[in-house]
TORMAR-173812 format. One record per atom (N, C-alpha, C): atom name; y, z, x. Coordinates in steps of 0.05 Angstrom, whole numbers. Layout:
REM TORMAR-173812
REC   a   north      up    east
REC  CA       Y       Z       X
...
END
This chain:
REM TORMAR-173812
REC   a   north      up    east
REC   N    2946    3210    -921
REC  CA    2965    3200    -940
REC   C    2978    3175    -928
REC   N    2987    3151    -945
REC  CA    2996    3129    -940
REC   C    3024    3138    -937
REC   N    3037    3115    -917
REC  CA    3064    3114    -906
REC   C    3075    3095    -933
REC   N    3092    3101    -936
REC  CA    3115    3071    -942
REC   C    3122    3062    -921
REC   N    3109    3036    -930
REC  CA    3118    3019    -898
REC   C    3154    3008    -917
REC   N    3168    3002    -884
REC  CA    3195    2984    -892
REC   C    3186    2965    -908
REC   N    3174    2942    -902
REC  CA    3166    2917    -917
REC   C    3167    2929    -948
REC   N    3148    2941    -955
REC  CA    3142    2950    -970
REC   C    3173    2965    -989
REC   N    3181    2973    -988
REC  CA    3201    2985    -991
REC   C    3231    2958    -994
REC   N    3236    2942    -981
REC  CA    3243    2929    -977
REC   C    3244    2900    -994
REC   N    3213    2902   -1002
REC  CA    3202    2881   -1025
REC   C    3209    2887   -1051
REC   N    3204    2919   -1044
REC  CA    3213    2926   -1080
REC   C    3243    2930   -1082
REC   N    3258    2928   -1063
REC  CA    3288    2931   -1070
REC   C    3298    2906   -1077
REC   N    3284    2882   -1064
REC  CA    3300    2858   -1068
REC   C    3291    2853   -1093
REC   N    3256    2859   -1108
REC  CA    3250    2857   -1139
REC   C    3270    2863   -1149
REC   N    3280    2894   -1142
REC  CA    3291    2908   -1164
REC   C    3324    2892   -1171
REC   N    3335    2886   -1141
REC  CA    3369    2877   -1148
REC   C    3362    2852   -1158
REC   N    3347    2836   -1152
REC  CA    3350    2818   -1161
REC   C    3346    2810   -1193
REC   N    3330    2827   -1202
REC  CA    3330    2832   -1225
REC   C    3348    2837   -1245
REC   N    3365    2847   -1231
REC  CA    3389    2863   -1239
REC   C    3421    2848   -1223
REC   N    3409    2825   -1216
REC  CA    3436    2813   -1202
REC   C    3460    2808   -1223
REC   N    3458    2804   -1243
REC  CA    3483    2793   -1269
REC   C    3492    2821   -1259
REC   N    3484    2846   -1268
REC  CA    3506    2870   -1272
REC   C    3508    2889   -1250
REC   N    3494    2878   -1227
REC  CA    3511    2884   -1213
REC   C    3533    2869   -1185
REC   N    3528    2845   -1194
REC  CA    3554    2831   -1188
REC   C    3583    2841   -1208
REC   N    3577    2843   -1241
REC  CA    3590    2852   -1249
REC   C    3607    2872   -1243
REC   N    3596    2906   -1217
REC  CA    3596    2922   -1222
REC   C    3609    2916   -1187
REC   N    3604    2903   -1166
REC  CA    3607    2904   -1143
REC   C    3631    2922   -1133
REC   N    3651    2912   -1145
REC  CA    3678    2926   -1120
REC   C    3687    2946   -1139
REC   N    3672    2959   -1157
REC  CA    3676    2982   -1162
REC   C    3658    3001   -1156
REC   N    3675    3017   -1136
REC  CA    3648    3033   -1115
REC   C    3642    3052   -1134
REC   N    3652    3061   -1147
REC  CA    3637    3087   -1157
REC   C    3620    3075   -1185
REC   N    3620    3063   -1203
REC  CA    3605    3054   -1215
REC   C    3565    3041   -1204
REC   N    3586    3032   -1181
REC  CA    3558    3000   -1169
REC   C    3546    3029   -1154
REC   N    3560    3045   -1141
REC  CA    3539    3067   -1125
REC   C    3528    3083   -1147
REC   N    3536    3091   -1170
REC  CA    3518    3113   -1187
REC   C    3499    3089   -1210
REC   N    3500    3061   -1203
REC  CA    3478    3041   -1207
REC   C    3456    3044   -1191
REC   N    3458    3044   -1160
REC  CA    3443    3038   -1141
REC   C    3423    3073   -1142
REC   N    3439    3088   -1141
REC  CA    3429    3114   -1135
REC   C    3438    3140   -1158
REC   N    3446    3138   -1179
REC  CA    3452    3164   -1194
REC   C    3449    3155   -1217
REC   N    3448    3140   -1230
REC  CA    3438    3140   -1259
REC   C    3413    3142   -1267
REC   N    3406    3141   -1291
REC  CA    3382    3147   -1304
REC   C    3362    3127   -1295
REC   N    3377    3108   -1298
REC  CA    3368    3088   -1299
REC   C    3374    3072   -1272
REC   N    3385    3087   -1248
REC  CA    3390    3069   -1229
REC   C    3370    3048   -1211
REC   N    3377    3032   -1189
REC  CA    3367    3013   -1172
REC   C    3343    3031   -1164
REC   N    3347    3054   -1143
REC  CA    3331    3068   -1133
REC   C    3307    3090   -1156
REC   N    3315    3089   -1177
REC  CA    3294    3101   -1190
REC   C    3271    3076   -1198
REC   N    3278    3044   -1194
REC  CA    3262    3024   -1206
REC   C    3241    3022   -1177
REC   N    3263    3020   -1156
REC  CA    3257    3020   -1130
REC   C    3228    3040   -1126
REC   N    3227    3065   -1125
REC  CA    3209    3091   -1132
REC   C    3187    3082   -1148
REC   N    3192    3069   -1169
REC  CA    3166    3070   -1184
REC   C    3151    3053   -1178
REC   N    3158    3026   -1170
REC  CA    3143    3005   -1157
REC   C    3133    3018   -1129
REC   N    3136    3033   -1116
REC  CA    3128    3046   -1096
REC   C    3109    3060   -1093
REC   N    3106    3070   -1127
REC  CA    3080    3088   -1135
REC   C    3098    3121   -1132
REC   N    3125    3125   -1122
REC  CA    3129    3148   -1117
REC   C    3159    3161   -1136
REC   N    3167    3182   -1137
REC  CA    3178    3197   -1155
REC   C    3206    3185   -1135
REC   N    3227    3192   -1159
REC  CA    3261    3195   -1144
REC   C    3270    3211   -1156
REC   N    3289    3235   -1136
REC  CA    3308    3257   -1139
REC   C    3337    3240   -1132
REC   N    3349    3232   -1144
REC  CA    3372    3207   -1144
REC   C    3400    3228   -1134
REC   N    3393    3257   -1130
REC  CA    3419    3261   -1125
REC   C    3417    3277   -1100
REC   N    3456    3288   -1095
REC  CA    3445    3297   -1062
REC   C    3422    3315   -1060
REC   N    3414    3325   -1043
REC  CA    3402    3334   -1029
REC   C    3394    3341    -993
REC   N    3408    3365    -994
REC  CA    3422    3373    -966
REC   C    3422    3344    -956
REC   N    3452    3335    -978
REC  CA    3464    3321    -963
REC   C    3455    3293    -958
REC   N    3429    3281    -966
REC  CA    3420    3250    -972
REC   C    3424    3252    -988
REC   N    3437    3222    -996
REC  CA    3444    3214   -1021
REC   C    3430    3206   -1045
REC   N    3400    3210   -1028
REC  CA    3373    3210   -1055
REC   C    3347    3210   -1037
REC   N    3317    3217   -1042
REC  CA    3301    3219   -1031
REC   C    3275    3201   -1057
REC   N    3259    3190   -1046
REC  CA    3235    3187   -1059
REC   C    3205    3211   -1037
REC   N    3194    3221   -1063
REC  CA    3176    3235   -1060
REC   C    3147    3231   -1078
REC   N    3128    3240   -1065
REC  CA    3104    3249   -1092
REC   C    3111    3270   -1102
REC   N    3091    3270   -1137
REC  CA    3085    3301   -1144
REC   C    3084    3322   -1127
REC   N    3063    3317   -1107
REC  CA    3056    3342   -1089
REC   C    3066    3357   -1068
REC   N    3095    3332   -1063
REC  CA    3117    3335   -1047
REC   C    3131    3365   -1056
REC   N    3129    3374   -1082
REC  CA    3148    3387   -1094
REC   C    3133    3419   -1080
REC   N    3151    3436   -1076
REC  CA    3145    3467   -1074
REC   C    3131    3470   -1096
REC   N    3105    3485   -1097
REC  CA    3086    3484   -1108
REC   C    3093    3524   -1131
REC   N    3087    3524   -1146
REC  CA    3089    3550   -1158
REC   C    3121    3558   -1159
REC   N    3141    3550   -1173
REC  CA    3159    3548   -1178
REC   C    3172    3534   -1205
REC   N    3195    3535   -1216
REC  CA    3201    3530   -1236
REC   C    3204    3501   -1241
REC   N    3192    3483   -1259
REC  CA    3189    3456   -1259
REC   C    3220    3442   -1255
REC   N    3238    3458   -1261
REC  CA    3268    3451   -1268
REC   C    3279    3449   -1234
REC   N    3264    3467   -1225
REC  CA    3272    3472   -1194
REC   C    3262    3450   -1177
REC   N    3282    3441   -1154
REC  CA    3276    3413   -1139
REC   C    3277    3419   -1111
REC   N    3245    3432   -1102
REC  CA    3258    3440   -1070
REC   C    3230    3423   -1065
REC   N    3240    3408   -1039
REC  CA    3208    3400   -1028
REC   C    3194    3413    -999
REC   N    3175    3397    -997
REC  CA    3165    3409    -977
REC   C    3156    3386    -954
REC   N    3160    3359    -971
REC  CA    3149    3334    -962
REC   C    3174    3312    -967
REC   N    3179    3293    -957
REC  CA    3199    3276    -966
REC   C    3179    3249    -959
REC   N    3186    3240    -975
REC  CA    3173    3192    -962
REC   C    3190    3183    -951
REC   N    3216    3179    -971
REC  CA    3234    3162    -958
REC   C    3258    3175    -952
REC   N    3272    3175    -941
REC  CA    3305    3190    -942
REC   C    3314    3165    -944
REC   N    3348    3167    -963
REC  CA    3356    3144    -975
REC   C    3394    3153    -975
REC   N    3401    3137    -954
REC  CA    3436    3137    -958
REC   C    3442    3112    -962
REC   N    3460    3116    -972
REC  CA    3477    3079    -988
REC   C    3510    3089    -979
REC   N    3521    3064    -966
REC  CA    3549    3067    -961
REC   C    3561    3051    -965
REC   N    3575    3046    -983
REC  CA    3595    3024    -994
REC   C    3613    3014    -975
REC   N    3620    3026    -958
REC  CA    3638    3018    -928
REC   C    3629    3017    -905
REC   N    3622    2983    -892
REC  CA    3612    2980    -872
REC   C    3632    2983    -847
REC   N    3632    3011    -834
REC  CA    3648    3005    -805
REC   C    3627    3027    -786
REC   N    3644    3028    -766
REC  CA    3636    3045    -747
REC   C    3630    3073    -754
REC   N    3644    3084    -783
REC  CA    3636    3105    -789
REC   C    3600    3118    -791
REC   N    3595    3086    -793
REC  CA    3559    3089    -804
REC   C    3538    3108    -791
REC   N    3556    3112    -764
REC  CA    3539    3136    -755
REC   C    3537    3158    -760
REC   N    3549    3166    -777
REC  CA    3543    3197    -787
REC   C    3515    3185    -813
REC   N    3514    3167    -830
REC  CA    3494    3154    -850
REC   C    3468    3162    -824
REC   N    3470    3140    -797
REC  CA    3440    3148    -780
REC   C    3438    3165    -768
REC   N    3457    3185    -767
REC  CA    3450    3205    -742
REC   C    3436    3218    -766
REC   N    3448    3230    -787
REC  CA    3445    3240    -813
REC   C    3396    3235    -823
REC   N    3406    3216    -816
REC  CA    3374    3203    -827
REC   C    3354    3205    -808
REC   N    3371    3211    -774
REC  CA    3347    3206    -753
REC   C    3341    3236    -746
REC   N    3357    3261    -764
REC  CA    3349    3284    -755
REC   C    3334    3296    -793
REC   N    3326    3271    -796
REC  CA    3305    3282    -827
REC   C    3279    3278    -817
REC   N    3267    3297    -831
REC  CA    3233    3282    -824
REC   C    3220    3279    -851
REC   N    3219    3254    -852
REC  CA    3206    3234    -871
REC   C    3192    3206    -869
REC   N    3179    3196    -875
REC  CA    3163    3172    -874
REC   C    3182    3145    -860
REC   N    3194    3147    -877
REC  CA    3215    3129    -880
REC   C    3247    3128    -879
REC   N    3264    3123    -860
REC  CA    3291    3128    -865
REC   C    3302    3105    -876
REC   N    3332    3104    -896
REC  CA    3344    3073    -913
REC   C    3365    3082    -906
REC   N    3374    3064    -896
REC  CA    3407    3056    -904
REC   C    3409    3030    -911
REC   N    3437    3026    -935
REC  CA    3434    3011    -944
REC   C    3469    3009    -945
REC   N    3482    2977    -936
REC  CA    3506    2981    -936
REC   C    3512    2954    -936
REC   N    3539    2954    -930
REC  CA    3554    2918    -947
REC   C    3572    2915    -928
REC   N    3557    2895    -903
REC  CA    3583    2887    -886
REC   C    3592    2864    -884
REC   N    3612    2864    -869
REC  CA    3631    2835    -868
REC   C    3618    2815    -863
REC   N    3626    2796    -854
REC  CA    3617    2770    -840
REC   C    3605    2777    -816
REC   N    3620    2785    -804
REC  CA    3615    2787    -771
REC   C    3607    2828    -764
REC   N    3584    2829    -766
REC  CA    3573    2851    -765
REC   C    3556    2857    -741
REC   N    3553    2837    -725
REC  CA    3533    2844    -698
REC   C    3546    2866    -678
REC   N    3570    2875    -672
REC  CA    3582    2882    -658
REC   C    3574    2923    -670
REC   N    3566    2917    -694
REC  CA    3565    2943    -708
REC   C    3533    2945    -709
REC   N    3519    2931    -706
REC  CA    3495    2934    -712
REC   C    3484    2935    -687
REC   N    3493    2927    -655
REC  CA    3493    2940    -632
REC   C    3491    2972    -632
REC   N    3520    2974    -644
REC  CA    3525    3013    -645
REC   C    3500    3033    -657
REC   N    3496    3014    -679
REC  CA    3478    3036    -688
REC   C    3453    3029    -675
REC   N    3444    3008    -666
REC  CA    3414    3005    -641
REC   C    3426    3019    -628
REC   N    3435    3032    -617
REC  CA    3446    3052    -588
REC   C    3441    3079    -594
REC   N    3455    3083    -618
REC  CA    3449    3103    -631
REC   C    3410    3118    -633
REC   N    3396    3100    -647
REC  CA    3379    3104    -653
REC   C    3363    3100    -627
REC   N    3366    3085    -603
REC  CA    3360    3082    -583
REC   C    3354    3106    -564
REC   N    3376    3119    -569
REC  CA    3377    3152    -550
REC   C    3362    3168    -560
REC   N    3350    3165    -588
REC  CA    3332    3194    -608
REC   C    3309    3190    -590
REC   N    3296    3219    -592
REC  CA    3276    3228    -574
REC   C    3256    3211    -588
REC   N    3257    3204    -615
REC  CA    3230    3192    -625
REC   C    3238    3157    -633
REC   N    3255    3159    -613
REC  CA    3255    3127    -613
REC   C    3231    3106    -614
REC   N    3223    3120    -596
REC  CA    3187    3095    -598
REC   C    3174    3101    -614
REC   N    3169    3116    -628
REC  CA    3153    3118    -651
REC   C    3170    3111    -679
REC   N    3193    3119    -672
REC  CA    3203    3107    -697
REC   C    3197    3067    -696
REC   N    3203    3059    -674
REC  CA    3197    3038    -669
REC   C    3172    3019    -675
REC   N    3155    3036    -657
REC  CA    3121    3025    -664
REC   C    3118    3030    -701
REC   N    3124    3055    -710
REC  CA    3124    3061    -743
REC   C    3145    3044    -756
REC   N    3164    3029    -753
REC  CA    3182    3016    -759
REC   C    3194    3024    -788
REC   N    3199    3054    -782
REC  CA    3202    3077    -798
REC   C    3230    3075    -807
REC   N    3250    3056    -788
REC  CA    3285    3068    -789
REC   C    3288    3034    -807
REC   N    3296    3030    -832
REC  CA    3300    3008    -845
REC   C    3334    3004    -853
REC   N    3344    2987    -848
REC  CA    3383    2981    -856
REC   C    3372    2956    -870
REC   N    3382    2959    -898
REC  CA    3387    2943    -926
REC   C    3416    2931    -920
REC   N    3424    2898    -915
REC  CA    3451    2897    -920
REC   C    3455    2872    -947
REC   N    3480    2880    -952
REC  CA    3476    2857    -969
REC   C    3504    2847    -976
REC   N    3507    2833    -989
REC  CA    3532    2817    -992
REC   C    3550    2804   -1024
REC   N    3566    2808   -1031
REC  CA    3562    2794   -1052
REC   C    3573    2769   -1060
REC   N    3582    2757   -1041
REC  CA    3589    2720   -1045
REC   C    3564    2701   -1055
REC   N    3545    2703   -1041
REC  CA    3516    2695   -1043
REC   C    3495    2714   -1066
REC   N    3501    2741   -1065
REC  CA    3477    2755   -1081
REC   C    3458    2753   -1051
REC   N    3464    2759   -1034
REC  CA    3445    2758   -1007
REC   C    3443    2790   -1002
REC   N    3414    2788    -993
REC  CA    3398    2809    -971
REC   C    3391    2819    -953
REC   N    3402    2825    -931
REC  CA    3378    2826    -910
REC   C    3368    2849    -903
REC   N    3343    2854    -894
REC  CA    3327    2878    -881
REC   C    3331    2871    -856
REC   N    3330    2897    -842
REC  CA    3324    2902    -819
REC   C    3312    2923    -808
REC   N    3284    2918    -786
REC  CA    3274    2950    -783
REC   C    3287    2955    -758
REC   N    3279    2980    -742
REC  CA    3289    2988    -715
REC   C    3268    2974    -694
REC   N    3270    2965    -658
REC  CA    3251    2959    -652
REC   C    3267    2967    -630
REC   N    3249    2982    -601
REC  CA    3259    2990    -590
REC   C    3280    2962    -569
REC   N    3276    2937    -570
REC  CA    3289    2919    -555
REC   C    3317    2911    -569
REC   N    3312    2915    -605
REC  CA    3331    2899    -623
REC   C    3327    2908    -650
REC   N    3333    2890    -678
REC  CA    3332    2898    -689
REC   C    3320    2870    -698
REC   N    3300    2881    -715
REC  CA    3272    2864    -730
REC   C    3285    2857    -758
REC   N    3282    2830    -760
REC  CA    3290    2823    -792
REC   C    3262    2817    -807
REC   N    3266    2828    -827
REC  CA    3243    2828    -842
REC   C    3245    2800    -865
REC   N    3223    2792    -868
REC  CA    3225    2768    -892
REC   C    3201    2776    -909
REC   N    3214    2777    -947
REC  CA    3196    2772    -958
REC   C    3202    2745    -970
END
């Protein structure tokens, strides 16, 4: 079975916001609206995100991620169609409206899932290197650091809204890799 690569993942998020940049600039500094855009509506960011992926979205928690993309076959098999337990995850997916030091509970949270792919996706200040240290440190100490690394499995979405700006970033065991599409 194919991975979702970051890139990949990454490409289709900037399709999708950007697509959608009028409303949700509209929607920005109202966190609870712009987050049940991104991740809980019918119609949210992450369900457009999913389909360009080729893969399904469960947009709500789930022990505790704030949304997962999966396949069909991901699902517990012989059970009630209504019922949402998996057995497989692609991506694990947290979004945090507040960029500080708290963010480590978002990666510790994501580096003890096993899935294809880990997201975080969050909105920091200007001056964010000092925080983006912390969490390389963080992810630095996991036993599957190098593989998360060589798999470039651990992806942070940041973004901004003065500009309507983006940036990706994967994990690498020296630093952190900016991705360009």
């Amino acid at each position: 079975m194919d991975k979702i690569k970051s890139s990949a993942f990454y490409q289709a998020w900037i399709d999708t916001v950007m697509n959608r940049k009028d409303h949700l600039l509209s929607i920005w500094r109202d966190s609870a609206p712009f987050t049940r855009h991104i991740k809980g509506d019918d119609n949210c960011v992450l369900e457009e995100v999913a389909s360009r992926l080729g893969l399904l979205c469960y947009p709500y928690d789930y022990y505790s991620l704030d949304a997962i993309l999966y396949k069909a076959e991901d699902k517990t098999p012989d059970i009630s169609s209504t019922n949402y337990w998996f057995r497989d995850i692609r991506v694990a997916f947290e979004h945090e409206n507040k960029y500080n030091k708290e963010l480590y509970q978002e990666v510790s949270h994501l580096l003890i899932t096993n899935c294809d792919l880990k997201v975080l996706v969050t909105y920091p200040p200007d001056n964010f290197e000092n925080i983006l240290d912390y969490l390389h440190k963080i992810i630095s100490g996991n036993r599957q650091s190098v593989s998360i690394s060589e798999e470039e499995s651990f992806l942070l979405i940041l973004g901004w809204e003065g500009n309507f700006s983006w940036e990706g970033y994967v994990f690498k065991n020296d630093n952190w890799k900016q991705i360009n599409v």
